[in-house]
C-alpha positions in Angstrom: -6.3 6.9 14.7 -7.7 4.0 12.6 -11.4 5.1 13.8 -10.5 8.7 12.7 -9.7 7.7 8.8 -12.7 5.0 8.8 -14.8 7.5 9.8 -13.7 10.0 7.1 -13.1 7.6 4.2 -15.7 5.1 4.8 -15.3 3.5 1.6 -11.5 3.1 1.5 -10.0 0.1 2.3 -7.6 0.0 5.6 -5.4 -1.9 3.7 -5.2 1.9 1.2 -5.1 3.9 4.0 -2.3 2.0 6.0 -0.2 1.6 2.7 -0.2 5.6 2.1 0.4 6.2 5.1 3.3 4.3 5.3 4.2 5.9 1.9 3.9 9.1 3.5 6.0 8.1 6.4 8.3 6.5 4.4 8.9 10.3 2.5 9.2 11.9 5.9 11.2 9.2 7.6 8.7 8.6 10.1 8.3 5.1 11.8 6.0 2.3 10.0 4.5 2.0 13.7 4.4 5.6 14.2 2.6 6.1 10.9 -0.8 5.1 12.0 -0.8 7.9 14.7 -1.3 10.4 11.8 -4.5 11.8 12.2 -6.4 13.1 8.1 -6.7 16.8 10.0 -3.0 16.9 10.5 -0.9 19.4 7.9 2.0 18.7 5.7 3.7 21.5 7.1 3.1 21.2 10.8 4.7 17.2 10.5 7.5 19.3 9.1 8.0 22.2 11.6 7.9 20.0 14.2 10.5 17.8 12.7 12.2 20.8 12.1 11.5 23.7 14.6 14.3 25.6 14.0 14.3 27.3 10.4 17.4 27.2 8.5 18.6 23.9 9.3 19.1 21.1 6.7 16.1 18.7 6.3 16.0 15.5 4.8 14.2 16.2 1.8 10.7 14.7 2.9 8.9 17.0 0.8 10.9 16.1 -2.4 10.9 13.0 -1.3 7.3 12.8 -0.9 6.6 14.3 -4.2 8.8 11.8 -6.2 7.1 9.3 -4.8 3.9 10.1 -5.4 4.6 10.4 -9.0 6.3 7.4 -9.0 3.8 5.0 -7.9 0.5 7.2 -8.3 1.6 9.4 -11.1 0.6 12.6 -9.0 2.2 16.0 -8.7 2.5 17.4 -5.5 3.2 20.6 -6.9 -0.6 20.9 -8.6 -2.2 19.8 -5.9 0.0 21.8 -3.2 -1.3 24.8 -0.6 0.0 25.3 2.8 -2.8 23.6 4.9 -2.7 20.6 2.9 -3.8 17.9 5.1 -2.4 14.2 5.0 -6.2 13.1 4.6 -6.8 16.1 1.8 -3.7 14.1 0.3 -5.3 10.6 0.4 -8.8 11.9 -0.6 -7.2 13.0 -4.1 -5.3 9.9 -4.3 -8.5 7.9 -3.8 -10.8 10.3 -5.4 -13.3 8.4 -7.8 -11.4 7.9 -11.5 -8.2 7.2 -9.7 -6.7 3.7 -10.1 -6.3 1.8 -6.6 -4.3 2.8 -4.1 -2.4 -0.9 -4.2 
């Protein structure tokens, strides 16, 4: 998927785009190695109903999760930026949106 985010964020370093996503995978306890098979069309909430495909059932907070972190380290709310087709690369373009410090 490395040719996928290259060829959407040009200008980003790999080293940025490998460290958020291992941010994000990190929030949605998703393997370091299985990190760099998200692709920057893929939705927040399709990672999560697949992790979770039956509603109801306790999750593992990957959302919250997500959200705290992003705060934490690139003082960013979730919650303003938040609609349900959010895409993982829609998520890294805001955090490496022009203004923004760098993503390391």
């Amino acid at each position: 998927m490395g040719k996928l985010w290259r060829m959407q964020f040009p200008g980003s370093p790999k080293e940025d785009i490998r460290q958020f996503l291992w941010l994000f995978a990190s929030a949605f306890a998703i393997p370091r190695r299985q990190a760099l098979l998200l692709r920057p069309d893929d939705e927040l909430l399709a990672i999560y109903r697949a992790r979770y495909p039956v509603g109801g059932w306790p999750d593992a907070l990957e959302f919250e999760t997500l959200a705290n972190d992003l705060d934490r380290v690139h003082h960013l709310s979730l919650e303003k930026i938040w609609h349900d087709r959010l895409s993982v690369g829609e998520l890294f373009a805001t955090l490496s949106a022009p203004g923004r410090k760098s993503l390391n």
